[in-house]
KEPA-189453 format. One line per field, with one value per atom (N, C-alpha, C): residue number from 1; atom name; x, y, z. Coordinates in Angstrom, 3 decimals, padded with zeros to 6 digits. Example, Ala and Ser with C-alpha at 12.3 -4.5 7.8 and 13.67 -1.06 7.14 Angstrom:
k = [1	1	1	2	2	2]
a = [N	CA	C	N	CA	C]
east = [013.190	012.300	013.200	012.850	013.670	012.900]
north = [-005.690	-004.500	-003.300	-002.250	-001.060	000.030]
up = [007.800	007.800	007.800	007.080	007.140	007.870]
//
This chain:
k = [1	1	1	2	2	2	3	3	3	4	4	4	5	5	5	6	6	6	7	7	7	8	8	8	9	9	9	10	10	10	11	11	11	12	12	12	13	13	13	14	14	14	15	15	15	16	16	16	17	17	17	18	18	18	19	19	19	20	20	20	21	21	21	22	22	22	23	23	23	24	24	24	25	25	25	26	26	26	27	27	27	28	28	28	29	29	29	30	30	30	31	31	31	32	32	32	33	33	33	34	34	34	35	35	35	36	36	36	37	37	37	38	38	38	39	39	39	40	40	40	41	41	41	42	42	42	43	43	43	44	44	44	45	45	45	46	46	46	47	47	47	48	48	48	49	49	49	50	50	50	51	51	51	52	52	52	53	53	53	54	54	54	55	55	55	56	56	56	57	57	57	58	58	58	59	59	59	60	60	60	61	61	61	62	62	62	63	63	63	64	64	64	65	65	65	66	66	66	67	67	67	68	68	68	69	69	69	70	70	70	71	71	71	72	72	72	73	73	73	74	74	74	75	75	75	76	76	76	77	77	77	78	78	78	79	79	79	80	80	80	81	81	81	82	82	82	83	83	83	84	84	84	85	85	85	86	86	86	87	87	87	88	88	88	89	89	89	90	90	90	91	91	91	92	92	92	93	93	93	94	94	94	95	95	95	96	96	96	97	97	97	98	98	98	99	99	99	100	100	100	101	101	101	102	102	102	103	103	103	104	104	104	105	105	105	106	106	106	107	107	107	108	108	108	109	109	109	110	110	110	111	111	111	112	112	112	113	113	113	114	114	114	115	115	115	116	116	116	117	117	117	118	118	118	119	119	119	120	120	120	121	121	121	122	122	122	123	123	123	124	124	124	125	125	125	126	126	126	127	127	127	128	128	128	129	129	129	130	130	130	131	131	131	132	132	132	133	133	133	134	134	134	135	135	135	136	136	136	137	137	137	138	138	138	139	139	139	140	140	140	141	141	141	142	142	142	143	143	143	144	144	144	145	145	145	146	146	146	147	147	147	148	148	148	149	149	149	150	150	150	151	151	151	152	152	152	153	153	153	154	154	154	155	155	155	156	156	156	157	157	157	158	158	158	159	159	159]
a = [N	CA	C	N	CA	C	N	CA	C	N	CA	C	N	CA	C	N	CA	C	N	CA	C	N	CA	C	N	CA	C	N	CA	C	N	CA	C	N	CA	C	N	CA	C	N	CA	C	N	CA	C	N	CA	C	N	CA	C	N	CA	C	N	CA	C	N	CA	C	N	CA	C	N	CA	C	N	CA	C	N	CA	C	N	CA	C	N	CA	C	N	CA	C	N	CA	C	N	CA	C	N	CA	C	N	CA	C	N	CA	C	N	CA	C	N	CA	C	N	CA	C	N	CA	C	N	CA	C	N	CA	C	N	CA	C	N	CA	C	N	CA	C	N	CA	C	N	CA	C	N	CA	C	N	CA	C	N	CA	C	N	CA	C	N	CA	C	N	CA	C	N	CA	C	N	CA	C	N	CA	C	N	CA	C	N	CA	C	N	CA	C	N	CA	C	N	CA	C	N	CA	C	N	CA	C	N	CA	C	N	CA	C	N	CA	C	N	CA	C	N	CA	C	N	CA	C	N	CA	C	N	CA	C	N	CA	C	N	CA	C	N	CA	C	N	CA	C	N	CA	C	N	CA	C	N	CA	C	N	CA	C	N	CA	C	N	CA	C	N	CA	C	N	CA	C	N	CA	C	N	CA	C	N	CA	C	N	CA	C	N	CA	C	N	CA	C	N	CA	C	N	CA	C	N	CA	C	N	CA	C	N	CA	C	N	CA	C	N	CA	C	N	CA	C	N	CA	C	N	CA	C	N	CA	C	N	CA	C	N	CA	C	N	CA	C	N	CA	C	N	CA	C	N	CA	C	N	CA	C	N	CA	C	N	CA	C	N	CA	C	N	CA	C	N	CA	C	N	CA	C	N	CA	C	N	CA	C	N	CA	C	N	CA	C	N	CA	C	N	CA	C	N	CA	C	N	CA	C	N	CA	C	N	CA	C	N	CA	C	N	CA	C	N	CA	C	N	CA	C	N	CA	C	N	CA	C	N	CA	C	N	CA	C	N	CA	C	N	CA	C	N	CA	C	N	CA	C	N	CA	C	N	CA	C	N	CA	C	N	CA	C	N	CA	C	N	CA	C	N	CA	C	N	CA	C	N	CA	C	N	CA	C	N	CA	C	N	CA	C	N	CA	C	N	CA	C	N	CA	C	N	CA	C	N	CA	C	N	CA	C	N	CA	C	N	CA	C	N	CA	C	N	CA	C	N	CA	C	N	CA	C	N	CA	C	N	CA	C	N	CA	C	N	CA	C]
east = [000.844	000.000	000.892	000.636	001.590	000.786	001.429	000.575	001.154	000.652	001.427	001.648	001.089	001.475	002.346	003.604	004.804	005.851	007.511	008.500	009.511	009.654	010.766	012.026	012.775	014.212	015.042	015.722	016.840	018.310	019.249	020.402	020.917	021.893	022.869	024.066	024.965	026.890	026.873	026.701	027.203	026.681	026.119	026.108	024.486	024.280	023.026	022.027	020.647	019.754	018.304	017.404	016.134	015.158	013.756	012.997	011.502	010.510	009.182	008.272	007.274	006.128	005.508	004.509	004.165	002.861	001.858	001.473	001.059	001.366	001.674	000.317	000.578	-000.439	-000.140	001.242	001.081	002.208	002.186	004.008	003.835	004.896	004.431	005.791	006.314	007.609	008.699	008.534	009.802	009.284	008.002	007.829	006.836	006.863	006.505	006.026	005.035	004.348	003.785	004.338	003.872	003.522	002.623	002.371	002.529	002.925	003.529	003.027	002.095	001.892	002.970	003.203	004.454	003.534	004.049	003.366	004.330	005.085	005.135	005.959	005.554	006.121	007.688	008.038	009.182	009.904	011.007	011.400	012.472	012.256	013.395	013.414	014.968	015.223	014.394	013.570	012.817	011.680	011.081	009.666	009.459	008.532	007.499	006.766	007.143	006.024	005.075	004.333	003.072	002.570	002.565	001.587	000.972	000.958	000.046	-000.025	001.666	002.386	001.614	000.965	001.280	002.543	002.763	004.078	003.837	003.676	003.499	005.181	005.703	007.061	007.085	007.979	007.872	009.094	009.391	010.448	010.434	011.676	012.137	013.220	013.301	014.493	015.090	015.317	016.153	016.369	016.248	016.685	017.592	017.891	018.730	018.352	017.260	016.569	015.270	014.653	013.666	013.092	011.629	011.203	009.907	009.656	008.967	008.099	006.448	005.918	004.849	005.038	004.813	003.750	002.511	000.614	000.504	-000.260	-000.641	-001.800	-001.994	-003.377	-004.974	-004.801	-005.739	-005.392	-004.051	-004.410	-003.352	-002.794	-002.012	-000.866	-000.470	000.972	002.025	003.091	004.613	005.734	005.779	007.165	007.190	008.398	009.189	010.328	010.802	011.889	012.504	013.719	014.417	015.494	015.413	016.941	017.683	018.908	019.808	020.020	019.939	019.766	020.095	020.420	020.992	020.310	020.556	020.096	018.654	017.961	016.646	015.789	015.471	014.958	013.594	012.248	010.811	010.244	009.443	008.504	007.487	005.922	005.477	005.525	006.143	006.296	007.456	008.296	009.342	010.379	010.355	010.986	012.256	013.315	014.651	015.686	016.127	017.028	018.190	019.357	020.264	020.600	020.446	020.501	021.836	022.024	023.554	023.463	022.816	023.012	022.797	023.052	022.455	021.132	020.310	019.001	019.017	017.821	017.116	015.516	015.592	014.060	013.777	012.508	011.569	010.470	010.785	009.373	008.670	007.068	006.033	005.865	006.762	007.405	008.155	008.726	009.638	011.175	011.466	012.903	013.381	014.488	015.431	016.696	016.496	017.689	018.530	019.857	020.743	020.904	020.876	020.798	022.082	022.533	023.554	024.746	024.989	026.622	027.663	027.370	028.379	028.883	027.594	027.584	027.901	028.756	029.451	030.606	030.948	031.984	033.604	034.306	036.090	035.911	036.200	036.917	035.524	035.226	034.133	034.486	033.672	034.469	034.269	035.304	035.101	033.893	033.836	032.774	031.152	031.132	029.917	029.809	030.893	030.916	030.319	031.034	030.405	029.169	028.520	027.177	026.251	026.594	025.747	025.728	026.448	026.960	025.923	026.056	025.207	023.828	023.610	022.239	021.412	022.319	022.024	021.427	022.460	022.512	020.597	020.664	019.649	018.430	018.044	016.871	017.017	017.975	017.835	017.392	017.498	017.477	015.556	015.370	014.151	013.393	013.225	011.808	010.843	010.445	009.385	008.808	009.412	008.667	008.528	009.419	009.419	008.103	008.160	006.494	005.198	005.295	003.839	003.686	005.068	004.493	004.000	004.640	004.154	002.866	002.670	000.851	000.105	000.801	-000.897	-000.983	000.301	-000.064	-001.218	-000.720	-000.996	-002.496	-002.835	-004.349	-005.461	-004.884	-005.255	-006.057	-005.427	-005.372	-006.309	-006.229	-006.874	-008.134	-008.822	-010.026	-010.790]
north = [-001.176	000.000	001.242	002.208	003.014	004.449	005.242	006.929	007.769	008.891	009.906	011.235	010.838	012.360	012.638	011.622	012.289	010.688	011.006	010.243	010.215	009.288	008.484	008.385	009.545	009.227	009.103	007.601	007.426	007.304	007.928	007.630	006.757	006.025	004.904	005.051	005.119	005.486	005.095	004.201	003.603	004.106	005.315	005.924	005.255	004.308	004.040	004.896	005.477	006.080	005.309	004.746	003.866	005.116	004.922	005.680	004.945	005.539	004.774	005.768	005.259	006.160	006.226	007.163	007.069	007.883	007.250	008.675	009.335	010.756	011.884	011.636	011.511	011.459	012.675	013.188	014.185	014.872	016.504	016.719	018.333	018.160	019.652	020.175	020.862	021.794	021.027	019.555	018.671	017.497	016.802	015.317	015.356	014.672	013.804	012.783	012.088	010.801	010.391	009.399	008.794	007.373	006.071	005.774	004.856	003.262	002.666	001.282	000.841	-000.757	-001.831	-002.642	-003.332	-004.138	-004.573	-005.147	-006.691	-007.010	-008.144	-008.652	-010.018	-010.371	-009.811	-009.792	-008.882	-009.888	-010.115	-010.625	-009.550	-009.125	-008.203	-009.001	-009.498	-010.352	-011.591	-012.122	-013.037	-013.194	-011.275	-011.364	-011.523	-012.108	-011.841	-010.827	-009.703	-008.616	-009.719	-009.862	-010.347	-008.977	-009.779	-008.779	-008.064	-006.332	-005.577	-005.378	-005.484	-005.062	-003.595	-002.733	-001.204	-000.862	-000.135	000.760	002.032	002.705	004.221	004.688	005.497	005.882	007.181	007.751	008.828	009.564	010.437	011.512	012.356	012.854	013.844	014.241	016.221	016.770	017.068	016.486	016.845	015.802	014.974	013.312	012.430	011.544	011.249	009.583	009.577	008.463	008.208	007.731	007.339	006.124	005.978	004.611	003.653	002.875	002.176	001.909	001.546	000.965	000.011	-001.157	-001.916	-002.412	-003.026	-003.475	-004.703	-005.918	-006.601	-006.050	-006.298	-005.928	-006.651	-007.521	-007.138	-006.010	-005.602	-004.626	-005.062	-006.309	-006.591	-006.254	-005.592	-004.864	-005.774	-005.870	-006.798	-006.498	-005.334	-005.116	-003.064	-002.899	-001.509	-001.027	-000.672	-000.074	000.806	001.394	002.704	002.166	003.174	003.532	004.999	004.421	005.386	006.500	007.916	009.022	009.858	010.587	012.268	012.485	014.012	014.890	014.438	014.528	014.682	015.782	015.875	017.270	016.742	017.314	016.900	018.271	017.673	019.015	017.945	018.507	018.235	017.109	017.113	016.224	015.180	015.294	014.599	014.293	013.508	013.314	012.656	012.729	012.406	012.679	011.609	011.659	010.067	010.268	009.365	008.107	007.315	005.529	005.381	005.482	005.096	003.530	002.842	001.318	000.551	001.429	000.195	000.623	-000.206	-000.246	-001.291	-000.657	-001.358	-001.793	-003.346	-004.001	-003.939	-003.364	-003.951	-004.965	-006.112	-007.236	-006.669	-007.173	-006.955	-007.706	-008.292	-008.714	-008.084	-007.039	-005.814	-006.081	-007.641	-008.008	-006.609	-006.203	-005.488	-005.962	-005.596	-006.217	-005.153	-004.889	-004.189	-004.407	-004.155	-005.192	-004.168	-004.692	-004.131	-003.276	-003.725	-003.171	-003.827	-004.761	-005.685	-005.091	-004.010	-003.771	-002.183	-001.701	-000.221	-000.541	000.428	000.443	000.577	000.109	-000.069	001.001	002.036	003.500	004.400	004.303	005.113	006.132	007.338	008.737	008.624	009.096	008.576	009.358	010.484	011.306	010.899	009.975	009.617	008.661	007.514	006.560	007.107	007.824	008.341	008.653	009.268	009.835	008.676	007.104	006.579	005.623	005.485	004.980	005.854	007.104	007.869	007.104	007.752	007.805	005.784	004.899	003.787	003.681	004.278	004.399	004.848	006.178	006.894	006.349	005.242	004.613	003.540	002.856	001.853	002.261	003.468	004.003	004.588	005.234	005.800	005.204	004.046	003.265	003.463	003.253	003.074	004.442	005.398	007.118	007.330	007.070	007.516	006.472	005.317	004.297	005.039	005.424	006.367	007.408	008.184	009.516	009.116	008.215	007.991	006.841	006.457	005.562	006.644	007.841	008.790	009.224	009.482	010.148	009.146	007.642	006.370	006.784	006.964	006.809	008.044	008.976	010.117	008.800	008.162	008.028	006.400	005.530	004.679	005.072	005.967	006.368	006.673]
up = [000.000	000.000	000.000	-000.831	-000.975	-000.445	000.281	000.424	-000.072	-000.538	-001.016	-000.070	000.724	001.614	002.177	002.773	003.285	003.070	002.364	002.708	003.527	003.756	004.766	004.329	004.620	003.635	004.833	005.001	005.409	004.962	005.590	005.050	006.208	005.334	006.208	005.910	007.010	007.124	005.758	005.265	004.103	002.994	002.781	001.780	000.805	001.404	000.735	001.380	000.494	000.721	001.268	001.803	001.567	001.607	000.927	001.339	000.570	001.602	002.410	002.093	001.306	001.160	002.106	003.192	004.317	004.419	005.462	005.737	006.587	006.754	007.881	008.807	009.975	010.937	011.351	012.003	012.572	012.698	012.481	012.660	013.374	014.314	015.293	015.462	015.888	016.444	016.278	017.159	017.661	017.057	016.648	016.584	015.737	014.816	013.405	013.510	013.481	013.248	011.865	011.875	010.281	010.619	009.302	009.524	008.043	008.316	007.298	007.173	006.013	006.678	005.596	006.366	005.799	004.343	003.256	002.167	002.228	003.283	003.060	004.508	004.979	006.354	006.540	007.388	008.061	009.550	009.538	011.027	011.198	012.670	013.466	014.852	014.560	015.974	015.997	017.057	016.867	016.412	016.407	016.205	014.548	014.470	013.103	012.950	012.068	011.573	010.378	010.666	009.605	008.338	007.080	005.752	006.780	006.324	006.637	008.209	008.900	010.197	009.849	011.181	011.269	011.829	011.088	011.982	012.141	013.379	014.071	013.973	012.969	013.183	013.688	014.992	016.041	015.446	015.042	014.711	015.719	016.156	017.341	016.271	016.176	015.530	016.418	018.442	018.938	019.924	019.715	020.172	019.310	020.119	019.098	018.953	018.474	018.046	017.524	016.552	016.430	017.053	016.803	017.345	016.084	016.027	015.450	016.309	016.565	017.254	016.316	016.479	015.410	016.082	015.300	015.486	014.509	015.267	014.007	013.210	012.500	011.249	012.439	013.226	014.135	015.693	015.295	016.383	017.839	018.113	018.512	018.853	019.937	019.775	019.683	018.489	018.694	019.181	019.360	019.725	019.365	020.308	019.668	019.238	018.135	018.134	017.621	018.664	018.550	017.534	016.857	015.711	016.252	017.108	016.749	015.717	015.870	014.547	015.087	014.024	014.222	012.490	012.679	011.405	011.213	012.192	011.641	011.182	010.156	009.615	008.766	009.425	009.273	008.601	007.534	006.850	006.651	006.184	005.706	004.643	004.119	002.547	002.983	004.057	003.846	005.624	005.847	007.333	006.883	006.730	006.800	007.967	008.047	009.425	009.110	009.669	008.910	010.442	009.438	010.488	010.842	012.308	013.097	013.361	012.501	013.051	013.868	015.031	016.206	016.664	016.731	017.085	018.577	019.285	020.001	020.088	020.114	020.306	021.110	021.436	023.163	022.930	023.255	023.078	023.778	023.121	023.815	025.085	026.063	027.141	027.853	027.111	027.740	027.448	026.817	026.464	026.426	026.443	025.615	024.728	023.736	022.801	022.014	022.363	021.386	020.095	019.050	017.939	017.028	016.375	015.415	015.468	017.062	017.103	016.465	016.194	015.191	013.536	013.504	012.318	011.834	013.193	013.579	012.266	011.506	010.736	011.488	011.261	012.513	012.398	011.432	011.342	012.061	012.743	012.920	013.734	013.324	014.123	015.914	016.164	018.139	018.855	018.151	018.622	018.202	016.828	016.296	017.818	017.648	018.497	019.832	020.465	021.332	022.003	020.713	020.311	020.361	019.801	019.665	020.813	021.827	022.901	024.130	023.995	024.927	024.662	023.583	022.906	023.464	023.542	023.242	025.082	026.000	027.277	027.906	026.914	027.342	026.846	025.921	025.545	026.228	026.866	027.952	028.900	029.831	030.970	030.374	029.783	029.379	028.786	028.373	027.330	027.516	028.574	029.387	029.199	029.783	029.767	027.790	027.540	026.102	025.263	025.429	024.927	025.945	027.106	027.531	026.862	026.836	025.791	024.427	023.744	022.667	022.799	023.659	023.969	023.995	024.507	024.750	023.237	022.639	020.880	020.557	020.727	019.387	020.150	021.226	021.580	020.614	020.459	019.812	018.009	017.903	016.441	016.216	017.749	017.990	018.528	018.770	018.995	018.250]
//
C-alpha cells in the first residue's frame, strides 16, 4: 500500500539512501508521526512482523533516536523499536534523518535487545561513536517514559 502524503528518507553510514512512502499522521515543532503498513512479512530479531504489520514511526528533531511501534493488522501490539539518529529534519512532505546502526528491540514482554553493534563500521568517528553509545545508554534508561508519551499520541489516532 503506498501513500502519497509524506517520505521516509533514510540515510545509512554507508552511503546508501532507503525511502518509504508514508502517511503523515502528525508533525508539530519537535515530533513527526507517520504511519507505514508493511506489504510483506518482516522478522526483526525473533519477532514476526506479519503482511500488513502497522508501523506508528515517532520523529524527534532533537533526540537522538527514532522509534517504530509496530501493530498486528488485528491490532495486537509486537514489539518496539528505537533507531539510533541524528540529522533529523521533518517538513510536511518529507521526514529524513540518517541511520547510526544500532538499534534497540523492546518485546512486547519488555525483552530489551541491542541489535547491530556488530555492524558499527572499525573506522568510525570517536565522537559519532560516542554519540551513539550515549544515545544507546539513554533509551535503555528511558523506554518506558518515552512508549507512555508515545501511547498517549498512538491513543489520539486509535479512537
Amino acid at each position: 500500500m503506498k501513500y502519497p502524503d509524506c517520505r521516509e528518507v533514510k540515510y545509512l553510514l554507508t552511503g546508501e539512501i532507503r525511502i518509504y512512502d508514508c502517511e503523515l499522521l502528525s508533525l508539530g515543532d519537535d515530533i513527526g508521526i507517520l504511519r507505514y503498513i508493511l506489504e510483506k512479512q518482516h522478522t526483526v530479531s525473533s519477532q514476526v512482523l506479519p503482511k500488513n504489520t502497522q508501523t506508528y514511526a515517532f520523529y524527534w528533531a532533537t533526540r537522538p533516536y527514532t522509534l517504530y511501534r509496530w501493530y498486528s493488522p488485528q491490532g495486537e501490539h509486537l514489539g518496539d523499536y528505537f533507531n539510533i539518529a541524528d540529522q533529523v529534519r521533518l517538513n510536511r512532505t518529507q521526514f529524513e534523518w540518517r541511520d547510526l546502526v544500532v538499534d534497540i528491540f523492546i518485546s512486547p514482554q519488555g525483552r530489551v535487545l541491542i541489535l547491530d553493534e556488530c555492524e558499527l563500521p572499525p573506522d568510525i568517528n570517536r565522537d559519532l561513536l560516542n554519540f551513539i553509545q550515549q544515545a544507546t545508554k539513554s533509551i535503555i534508561r528511558n523506554y518506558k517514559a518515552i512508549l507512555n508519551e508515545t501511547d498517549i499520541l498512538l491513543n489520539r489516532y486509535f479512537q
